[in-house]
C-alpha positions in Angstrom: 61.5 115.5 127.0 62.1 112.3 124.8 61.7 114.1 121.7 63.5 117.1 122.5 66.4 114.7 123.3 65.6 113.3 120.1 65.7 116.5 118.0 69.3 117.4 119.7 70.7 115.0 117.9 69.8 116.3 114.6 72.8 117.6 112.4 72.0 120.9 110.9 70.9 119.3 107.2 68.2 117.4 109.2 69.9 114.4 109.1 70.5 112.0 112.0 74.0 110.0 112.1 74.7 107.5 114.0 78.5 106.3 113.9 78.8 102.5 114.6 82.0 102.0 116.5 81.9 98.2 115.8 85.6 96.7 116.5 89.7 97.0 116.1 89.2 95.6 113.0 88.0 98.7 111.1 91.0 100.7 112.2 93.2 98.2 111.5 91.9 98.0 108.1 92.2 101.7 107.3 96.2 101.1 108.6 96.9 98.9 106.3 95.3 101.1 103.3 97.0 103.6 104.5 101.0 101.9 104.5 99.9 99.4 101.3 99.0 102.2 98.9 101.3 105.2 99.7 98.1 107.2 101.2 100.1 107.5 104.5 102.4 110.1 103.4 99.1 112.2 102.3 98.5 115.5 105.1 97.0 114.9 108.1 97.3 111.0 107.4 100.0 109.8 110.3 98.4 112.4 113.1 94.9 110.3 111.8 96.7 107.0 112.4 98.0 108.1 115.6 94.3 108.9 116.6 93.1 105.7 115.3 95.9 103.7 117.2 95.0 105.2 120.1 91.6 104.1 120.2 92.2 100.7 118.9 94.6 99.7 122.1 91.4 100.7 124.0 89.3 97.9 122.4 91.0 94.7 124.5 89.7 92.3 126.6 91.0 91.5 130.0 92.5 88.4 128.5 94.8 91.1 126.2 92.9 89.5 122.8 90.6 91.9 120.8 86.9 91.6 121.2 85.1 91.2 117.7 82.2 93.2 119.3 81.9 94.7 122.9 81.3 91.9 125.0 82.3 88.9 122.8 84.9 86.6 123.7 88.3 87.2 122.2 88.9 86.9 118.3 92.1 85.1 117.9 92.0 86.2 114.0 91.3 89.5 114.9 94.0 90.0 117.4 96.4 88.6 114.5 95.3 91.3 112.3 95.9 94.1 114.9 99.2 92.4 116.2 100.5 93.5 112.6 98.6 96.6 112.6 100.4 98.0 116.0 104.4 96.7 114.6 103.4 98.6 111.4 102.9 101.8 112.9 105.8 100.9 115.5 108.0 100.5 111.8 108.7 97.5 112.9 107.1 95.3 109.2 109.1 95.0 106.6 108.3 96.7 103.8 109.1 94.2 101.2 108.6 95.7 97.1 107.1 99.0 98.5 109.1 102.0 99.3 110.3 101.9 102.8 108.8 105.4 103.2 106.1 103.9 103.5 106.6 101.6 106.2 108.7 103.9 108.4 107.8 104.9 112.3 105.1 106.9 112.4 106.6 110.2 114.1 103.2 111.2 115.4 103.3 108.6 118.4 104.6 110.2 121.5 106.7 108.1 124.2 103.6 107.7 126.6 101.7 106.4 123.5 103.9 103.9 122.2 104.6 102.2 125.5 101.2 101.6 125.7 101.2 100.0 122.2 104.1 98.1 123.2 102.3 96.8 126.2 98.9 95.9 124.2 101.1 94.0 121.5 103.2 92.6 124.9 99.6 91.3 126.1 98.2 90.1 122.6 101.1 88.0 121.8 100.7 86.5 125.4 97.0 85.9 124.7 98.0 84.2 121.1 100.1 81.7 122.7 98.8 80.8 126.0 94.9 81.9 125.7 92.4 79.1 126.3 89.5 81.3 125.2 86.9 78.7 123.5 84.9 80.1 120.4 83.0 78.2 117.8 84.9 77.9 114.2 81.7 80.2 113.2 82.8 82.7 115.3 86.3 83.2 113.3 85.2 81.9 109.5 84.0 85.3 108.9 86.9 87.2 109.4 89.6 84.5 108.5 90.2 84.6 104.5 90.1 88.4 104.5 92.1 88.4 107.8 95.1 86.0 106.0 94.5 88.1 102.9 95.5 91.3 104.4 98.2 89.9 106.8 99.8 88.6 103.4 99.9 92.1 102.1 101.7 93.3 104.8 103.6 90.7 106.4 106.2 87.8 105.3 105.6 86.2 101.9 102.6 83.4 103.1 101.2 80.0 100.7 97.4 81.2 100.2 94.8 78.8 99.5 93.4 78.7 96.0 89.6 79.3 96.0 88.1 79.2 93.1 85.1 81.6 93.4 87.8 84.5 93.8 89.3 83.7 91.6 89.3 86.8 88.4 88.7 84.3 85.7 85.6 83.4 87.3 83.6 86.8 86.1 85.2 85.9 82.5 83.2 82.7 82.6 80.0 85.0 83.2 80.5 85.7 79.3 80.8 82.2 78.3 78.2 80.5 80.5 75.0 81.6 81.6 75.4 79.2 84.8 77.6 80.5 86.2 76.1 83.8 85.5 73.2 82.5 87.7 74.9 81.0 90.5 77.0 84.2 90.8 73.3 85.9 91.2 72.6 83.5 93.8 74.9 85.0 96.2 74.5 88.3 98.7 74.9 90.9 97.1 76.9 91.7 99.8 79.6 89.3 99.3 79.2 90.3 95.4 79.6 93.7 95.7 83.4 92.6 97.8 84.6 90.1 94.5 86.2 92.1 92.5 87.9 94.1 95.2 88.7 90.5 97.0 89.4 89.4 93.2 92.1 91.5 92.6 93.8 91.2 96.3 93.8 87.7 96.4 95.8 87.5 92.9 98.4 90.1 93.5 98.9 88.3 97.1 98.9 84.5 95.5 101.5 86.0 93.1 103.7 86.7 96.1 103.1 83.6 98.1 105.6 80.8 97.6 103.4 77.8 96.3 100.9 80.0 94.5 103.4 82.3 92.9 105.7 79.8 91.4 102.5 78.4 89.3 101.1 81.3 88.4 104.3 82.2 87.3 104.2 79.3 85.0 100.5 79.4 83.5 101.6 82.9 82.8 104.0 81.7 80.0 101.0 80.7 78.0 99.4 83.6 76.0 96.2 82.1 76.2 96.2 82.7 80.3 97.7 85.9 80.0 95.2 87.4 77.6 92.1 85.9 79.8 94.3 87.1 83.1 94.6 90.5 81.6 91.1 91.2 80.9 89.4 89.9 83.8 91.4 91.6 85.8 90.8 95.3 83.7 87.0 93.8 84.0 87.1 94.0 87.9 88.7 97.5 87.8 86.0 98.9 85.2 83.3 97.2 87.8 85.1 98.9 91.2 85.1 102.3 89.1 81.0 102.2 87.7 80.0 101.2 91.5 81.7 104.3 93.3 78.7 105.7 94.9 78.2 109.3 94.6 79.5 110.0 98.2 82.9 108.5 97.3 82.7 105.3 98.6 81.3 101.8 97.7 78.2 99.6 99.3 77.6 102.2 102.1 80.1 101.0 104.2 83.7 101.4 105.0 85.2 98.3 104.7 84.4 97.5 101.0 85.5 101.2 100.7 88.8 100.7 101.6 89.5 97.1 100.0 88.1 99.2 97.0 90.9 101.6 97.1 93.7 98.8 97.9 92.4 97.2 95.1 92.5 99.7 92.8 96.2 101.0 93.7 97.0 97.4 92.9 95.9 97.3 89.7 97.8 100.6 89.0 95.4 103.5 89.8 97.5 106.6 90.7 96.7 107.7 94.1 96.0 110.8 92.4 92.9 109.0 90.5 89.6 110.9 91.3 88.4 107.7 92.3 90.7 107.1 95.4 90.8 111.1 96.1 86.7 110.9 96.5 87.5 107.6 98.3 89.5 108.7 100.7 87.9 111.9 101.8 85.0 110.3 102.0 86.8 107.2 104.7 88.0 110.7 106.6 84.4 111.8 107.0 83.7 108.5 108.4 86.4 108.8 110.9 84.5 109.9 114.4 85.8 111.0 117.8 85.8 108.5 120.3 85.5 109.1 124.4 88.9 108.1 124.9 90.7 110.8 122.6 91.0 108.9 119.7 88.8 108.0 116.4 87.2 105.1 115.3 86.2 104.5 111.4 82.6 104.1 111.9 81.8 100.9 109.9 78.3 101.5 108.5 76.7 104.9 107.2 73.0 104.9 108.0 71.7 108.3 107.7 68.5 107.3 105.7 67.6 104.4 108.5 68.4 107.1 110.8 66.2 109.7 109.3 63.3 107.8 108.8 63.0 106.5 112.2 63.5 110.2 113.4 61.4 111.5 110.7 58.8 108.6 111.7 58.9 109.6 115.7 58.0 113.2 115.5 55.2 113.1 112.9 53.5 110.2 115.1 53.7 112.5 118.0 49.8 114.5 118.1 50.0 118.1 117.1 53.0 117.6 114.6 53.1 117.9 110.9 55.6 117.7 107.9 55.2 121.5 107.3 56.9 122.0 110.9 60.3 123.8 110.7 61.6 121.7 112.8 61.5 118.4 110.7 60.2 119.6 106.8 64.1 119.3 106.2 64.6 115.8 107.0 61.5 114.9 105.1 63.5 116.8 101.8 66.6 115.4 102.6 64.7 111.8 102.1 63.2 112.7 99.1 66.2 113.9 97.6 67.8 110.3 98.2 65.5 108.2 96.1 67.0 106.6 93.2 65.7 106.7 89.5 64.3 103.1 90.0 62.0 104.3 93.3 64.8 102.3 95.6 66.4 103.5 98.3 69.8 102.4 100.1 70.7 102.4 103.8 73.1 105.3 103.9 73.0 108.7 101.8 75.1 109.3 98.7 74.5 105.7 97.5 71.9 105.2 94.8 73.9 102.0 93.2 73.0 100.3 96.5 68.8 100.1 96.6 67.2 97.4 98.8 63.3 96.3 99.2 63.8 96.8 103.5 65.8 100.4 102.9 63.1 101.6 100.2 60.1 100.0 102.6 61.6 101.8 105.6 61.6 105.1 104.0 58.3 104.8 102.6 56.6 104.2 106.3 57.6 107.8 107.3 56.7 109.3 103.9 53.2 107.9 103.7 52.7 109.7 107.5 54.2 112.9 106.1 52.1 113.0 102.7 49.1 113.8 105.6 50.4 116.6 106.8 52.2 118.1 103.9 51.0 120.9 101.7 51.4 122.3 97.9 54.5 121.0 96.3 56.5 119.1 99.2 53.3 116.8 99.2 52.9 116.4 95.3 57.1 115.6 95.8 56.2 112.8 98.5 53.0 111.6 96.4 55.3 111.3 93.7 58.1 109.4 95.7 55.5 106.9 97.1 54.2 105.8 94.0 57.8 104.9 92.9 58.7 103.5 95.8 55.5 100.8 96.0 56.8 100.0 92.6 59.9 99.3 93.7 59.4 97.4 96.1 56.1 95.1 95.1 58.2 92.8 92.6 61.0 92.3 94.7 58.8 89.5 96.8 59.3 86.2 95.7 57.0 83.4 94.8 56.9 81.8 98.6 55.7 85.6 99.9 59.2 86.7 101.6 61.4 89.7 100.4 65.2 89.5 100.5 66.7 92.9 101.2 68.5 92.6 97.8 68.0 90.1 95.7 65.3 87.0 95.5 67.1 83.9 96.2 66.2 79.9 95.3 67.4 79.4 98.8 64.3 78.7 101.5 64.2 80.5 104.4 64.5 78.1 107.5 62.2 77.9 110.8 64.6 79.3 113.2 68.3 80.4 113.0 70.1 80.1 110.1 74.2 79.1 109.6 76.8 81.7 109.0 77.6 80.0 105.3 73.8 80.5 104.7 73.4 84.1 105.8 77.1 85.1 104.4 76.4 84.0 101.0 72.9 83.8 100.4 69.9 86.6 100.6 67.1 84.4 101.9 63.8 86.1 102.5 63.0 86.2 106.2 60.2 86.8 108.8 61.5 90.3 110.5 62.3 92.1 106.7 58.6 90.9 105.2 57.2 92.1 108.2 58.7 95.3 107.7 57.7 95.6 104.3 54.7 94.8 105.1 53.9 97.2 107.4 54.8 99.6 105.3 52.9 98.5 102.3 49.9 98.6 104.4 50.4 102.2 105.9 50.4 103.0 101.9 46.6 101.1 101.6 47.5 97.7 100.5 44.6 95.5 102.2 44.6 91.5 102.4 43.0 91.7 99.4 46.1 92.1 98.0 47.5 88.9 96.4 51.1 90.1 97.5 50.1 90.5 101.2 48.1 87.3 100.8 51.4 86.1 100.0 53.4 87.8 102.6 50.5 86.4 105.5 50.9 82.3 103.6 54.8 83.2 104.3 54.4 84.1 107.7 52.7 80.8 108.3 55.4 78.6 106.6 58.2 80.6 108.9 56.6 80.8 112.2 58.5 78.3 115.0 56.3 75.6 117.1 57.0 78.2 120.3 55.1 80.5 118.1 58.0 82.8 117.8 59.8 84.4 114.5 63.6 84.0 114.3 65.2 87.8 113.5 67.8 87.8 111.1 68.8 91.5 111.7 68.5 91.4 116.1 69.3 88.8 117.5 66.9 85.5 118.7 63.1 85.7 118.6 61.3 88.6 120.4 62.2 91.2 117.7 61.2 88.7 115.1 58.2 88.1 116.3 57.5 91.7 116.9 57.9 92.4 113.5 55.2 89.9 112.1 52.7 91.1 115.1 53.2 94.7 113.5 52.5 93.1 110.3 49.4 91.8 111.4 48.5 95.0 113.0 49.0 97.2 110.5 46.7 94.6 107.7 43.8 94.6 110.8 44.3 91.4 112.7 43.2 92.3 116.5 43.6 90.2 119.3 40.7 88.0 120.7 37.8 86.1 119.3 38.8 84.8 115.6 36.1 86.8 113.1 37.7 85.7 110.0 36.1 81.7 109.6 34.6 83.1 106.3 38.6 83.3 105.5 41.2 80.6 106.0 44.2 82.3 105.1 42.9 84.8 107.8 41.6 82.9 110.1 45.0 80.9 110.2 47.2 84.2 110.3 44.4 84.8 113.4 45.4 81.6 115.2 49.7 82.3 114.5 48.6 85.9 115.8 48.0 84.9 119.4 49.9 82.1 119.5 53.1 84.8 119.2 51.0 86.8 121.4 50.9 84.4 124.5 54.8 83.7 123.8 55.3 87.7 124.5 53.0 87.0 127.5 54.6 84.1 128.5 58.0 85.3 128.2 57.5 88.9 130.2 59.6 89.4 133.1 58.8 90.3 136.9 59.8 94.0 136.3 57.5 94.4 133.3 60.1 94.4 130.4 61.1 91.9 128.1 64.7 90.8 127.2 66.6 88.3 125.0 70.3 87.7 124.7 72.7 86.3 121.8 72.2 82.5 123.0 69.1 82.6 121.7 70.5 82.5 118.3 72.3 79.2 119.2 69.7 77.7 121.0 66.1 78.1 120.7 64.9 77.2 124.1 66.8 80.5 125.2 64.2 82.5 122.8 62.8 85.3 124.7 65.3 85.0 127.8 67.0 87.4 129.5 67.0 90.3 131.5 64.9 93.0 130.4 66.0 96.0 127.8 64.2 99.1 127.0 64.7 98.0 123.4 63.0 95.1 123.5 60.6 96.1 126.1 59.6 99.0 123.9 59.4 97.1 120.5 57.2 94.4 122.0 54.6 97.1 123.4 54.6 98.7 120.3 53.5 95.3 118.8 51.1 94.2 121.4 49.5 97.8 121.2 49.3 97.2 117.1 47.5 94.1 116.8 44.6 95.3 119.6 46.0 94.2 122.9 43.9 95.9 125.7 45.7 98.9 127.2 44.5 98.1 130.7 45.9 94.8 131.0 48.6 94.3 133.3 50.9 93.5 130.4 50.9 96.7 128.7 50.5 98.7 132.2 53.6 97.0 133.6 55.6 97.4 130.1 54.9 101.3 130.1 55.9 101.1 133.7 59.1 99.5 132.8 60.2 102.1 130.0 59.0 105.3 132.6 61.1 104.0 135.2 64.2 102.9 133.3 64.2 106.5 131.4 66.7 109.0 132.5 65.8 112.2 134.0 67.5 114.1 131.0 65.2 111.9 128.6 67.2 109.0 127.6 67.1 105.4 127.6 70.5 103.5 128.4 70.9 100.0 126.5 73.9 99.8 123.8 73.9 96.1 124.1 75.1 94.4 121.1 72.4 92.7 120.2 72.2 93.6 116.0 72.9 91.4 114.5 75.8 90.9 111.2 75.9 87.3 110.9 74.0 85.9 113.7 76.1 83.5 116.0 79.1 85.3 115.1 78.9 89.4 114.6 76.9 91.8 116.5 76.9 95.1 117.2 75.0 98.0 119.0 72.8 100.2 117.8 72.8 103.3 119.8 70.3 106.2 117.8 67.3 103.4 118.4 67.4 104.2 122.5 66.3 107.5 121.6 63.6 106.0 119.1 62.1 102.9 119.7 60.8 103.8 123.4 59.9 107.3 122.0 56.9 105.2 119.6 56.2 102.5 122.0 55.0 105.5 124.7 53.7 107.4 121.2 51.9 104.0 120.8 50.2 103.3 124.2 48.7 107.1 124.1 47.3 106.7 120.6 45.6 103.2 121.8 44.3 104.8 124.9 42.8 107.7 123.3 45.4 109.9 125.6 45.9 112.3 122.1 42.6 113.8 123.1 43.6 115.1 125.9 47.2 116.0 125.4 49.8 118.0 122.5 52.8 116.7 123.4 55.1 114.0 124.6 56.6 116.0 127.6 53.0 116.8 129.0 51.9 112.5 128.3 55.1 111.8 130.3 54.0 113.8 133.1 50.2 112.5 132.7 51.2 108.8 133.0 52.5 108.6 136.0 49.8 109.9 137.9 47.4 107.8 135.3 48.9 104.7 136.8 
């Protein structure tokens, strides 16, 4: 019943998609590209804005601010950016040295639609002046810069800070200094892959402001700053044009997309520019219905994540096999996506865009597929391994972590990290080095491997005194630490008696084993499930607290059930419970919490494709480790077996 739930949601390329409907701010965004560059008077664009509005008014907290994710407090900055949005498509900002055209009414929006707009803006203004909402700084900072970056393209002439790492002369320096070559290297990639594109906006909106302008206006008069002005400014726009991904947008995701395009109608691209056409068609596939009547611009494209996992799910499942008609064109579609380097990137039609945890994730499905696969697709999947595991080995660094990206000098800290530290630095952490790891060892790489030697002295160094692993990509502990136990699964670590004394590096990885292992235990609630909410991130003696989810019930059994733990204890028996009774007749799980994590502390968001995957292995798991596959061919008859088993 799971799986056939599962397989619904397959598009008919064999691709899963999973929209993210994160926040206001997304649409907003897209507004503002729209009015800023002339794209609004395009076909179809003012019905799309109407659309987008409509959902957007939807997305308010009772207070009348605008959540940053659903269930977050109110984001004052965010609510300032959507204040704007809602006047502009009211006509009600001034248009200032664009054509009014531009900036008129938007004659889509319908009486019974624009007193609603008039009463959101009525009750974010209210909220802006009299809210007593208490956030952390953190919770802002992310959003702030771009936030008074846009609101200066739009709004009244505003004094903008001068920063010097956005500034455009900074990439000119790369050719003069090989320092700042390096330091530029130190940051994320994905702050890195935003610079030019932030660059560029910042400029044109310092030359407006009234303090920046005046002396800009003045170093302009030398030739000197003029000529270095000039060309670092062309050297962002040649860097925004070689990046375009071969989908038509930039970094998998829609937000650099559309600073991309602003950016690029700034520095004089026509509108009619292949670059901005593929662009924008490409920010109009990514516009979804939403349950209310409008769209949402989903912010993330994760087909390949999506894919694998699905890809992943059904081959586990006994009886299945790549050669199947019902999933041999997912396993092409990921083959097709690999780039020239063996990489792979989170979302489809983005080959610029490799990471280690993309290319590692991919590689976990194909290795299970290459078993079942015949004649050429499995000389194609041999072929795809061999460059992904050479992809991915280097990209460790010297203390045994991988970054997604890039190997940083930064350590990775015991616990949760800072939003400066995650914004602008790609540390190596425990939950993306497990994942690698298990799928380095799925392709046959033992601990005799100096590399997963590392990976196991890394896991050591990381590993909290509760004997937890913070999770940089879900939030808190019990994902992290689910992670590393699959790790340890996958290389042969079992629960119980230590065997490894001839071995220290083992037989310490042994004892960090079950000390994580007796935090699960510890931290299992009355009902059978596990849970864990944001706080954790924020305070560490909230790690593994909360009410119980099906997603973290099910990823904990599925790392329990890895490393050995006994299928007839009461801990596995009441986890398995949990996830039976919590599904839905119609072979669903319900929890869309937002507990992925952005920027931990600050930005989550939900994930909604995993409820039909992560409880769909955990189940897959506990029959494989009770031997139940003997006995059974599918899912449907094992959830109809278990029951009565209990």
């Amino acid at each position: 019943m799971a799986l056939a739930r599962l397989l619904e949601r397959r598009s008919p390329e064999g691709t899963w998609e999973d929209p993210c409907d994160l926040y206001a701010f997304t649409g907003c965004l897209y507004i503002i590209m729209l009015h800023t560059t002339g794209l609004i008077e395009r076909q179809g664009a003012a019905r799309e804005e109407r659309l987008l509005v409509r959902h957007m008014i939807n997305q308010v907290n009772p207070d009348g601010g605008f959540y940053k994710f659903p269930g977050s407090p109110s984001c004052k900055t965010i609510t300032r950016v959507a204040l704007v949005t809602l006047h502009l498509v009211l006509g009600g900002v001034e248009p200032g040295p664009r054509p009014r055209s531009w900036f008129r009414r938007n004659e889509e929006i319908d009486q019974t639609l624009e007193r609603s707009i008039r009463a959101t803006i009525a009750r974010a203004e209210h909220f802006l002046e009299e809210g007593k909402t208490k956030t952390s700084l953190a919770f802002e900072l992310d959003h702030r810069l771009l936030a008074r970056l846009l609101l200066a393209h739009v709004g009244p002439r505003q004094s903008l800070p001068l920063i010097p790492f956005l500034e455009p002369e900074v990439e000119a320096l790369e050719d003069w200094s090989a320092l700042v070559a390096g330091a530029r290297r130190q940051f994320s990639r994905v702050l890195r892959k935003a610079l030019p594109a932030l660059s560029i906006l910042y400029r044109k909106a310092q030359q407006r402001s009234r303090v920046c302008g005046g002396a800009l206006r003045i170093l302009h008069r030398l030739p000197v700053f003029r000529r270095l002005h000039q060309r670092s400014i062309e050297r962002l726009a040649r860097r925004i044009h070689s990046e375009q991904d071969e989908c038509g947008g930039w970094f998998y995701n829609a937000i650099h997309t559309m600073l991309n395009v602003m950016a690029l109608y700034e520095v004089g691209t026509p509108l009619h520019d292949p670059s901005i056409v593929r662009a924008h068609q490409h920010l109009r596939q990514m516009t979804f219905p939403a349950g209310d009547g409008g769209k949402f611009v989903s912010a993330m494209s994760c087909e390949l994540w999506n894919t694998s996992h699905g890809v992943y799910s059904y081959l586990r499942v006994p009886g299945h096999s790549a050669m199947d008609a019902e999933i041999r064109q997912s396993v092409e579609f990921l083959l097709q996506w690999q780039a020239q380097d063996g990489g792979y990137a989170w979302g489809s039609g983005s080959r610029n865009h490799c990471d280690a945890d993309s290319t590692a994730f991919v590689l976990r499905p194909l290795a299970l597929a290459a078993r079942s696969a015949e004649g050429e697709v499995r000389a194609s999947i041999v072929r795809a391994l061999e460059r992904g595991i050479a992809y991915v080995l280097p990209r460790g660094n010297r203390r045994g972590g991988f970054s997604v990206w890039d190997e940083t000098l930064a350590r990775c800290k015991r616990g949760s990290s800072g939003l400066l530290r995650q914004a602008l630095l790609d540390v190596a952490t425990a939950d993306q080095t497990g994942r690698i790891v298990q799928a380095l060892a799925e392709l046959g790489l033992t601990t005799e491997h100096e590399r997963m030697r590392k990976a196991l002295r890394f896991f050591l160094d990381t590993q909290c005194e509760n004997g937890a692993w913070w999770c940089r990509w879900w939030a808190g502990y019990i994902v992290g630490t689910d992670t590393v136990l699959g790790a340890y699964g996958k290389l042969g670590l079992r629960c119980g008696p230590n065997p490894h004394g001839h071995d220290r590096l083992l037989a310490r990885s042994h004892q960090a084993m079950m000390k994580a292992v007796d935090f699960l235990v510890e931290h299992q609630n009355a009902d059978g499930g596990w849970g864990e909410t944001i706080r954790s991130d924020s305070d560490i003696r909230c790690a593994g607290v909360g009410e119980s989810t099906p997603l973290q019930t099910a990823y904990t059994l599925s790392a329990l059930l890895g490393c050995g733990y006994p299928t007839d204890d009461p801990v596995i028996r009441d986890g398995v419970e949990y996830l039976l009774r919590t599904m839905t007749p119609d072979g669903q799980w319900a929890d869309n919490q937002a507990t992925f994590t952005l920027f931990a502390r600050t930005f989550y968001y939900s994930y909604p494709f995993t409820t039909y995957v992560l409880p769909l292995d955990a189940l897959t798991d506990y029959l494989h480790a009770s031997g139940a596959e003997e006995r059974i061919t599918s899912l449907d008859t094992a959830l109809a077996v278990a029951p009565q088993e209990r």
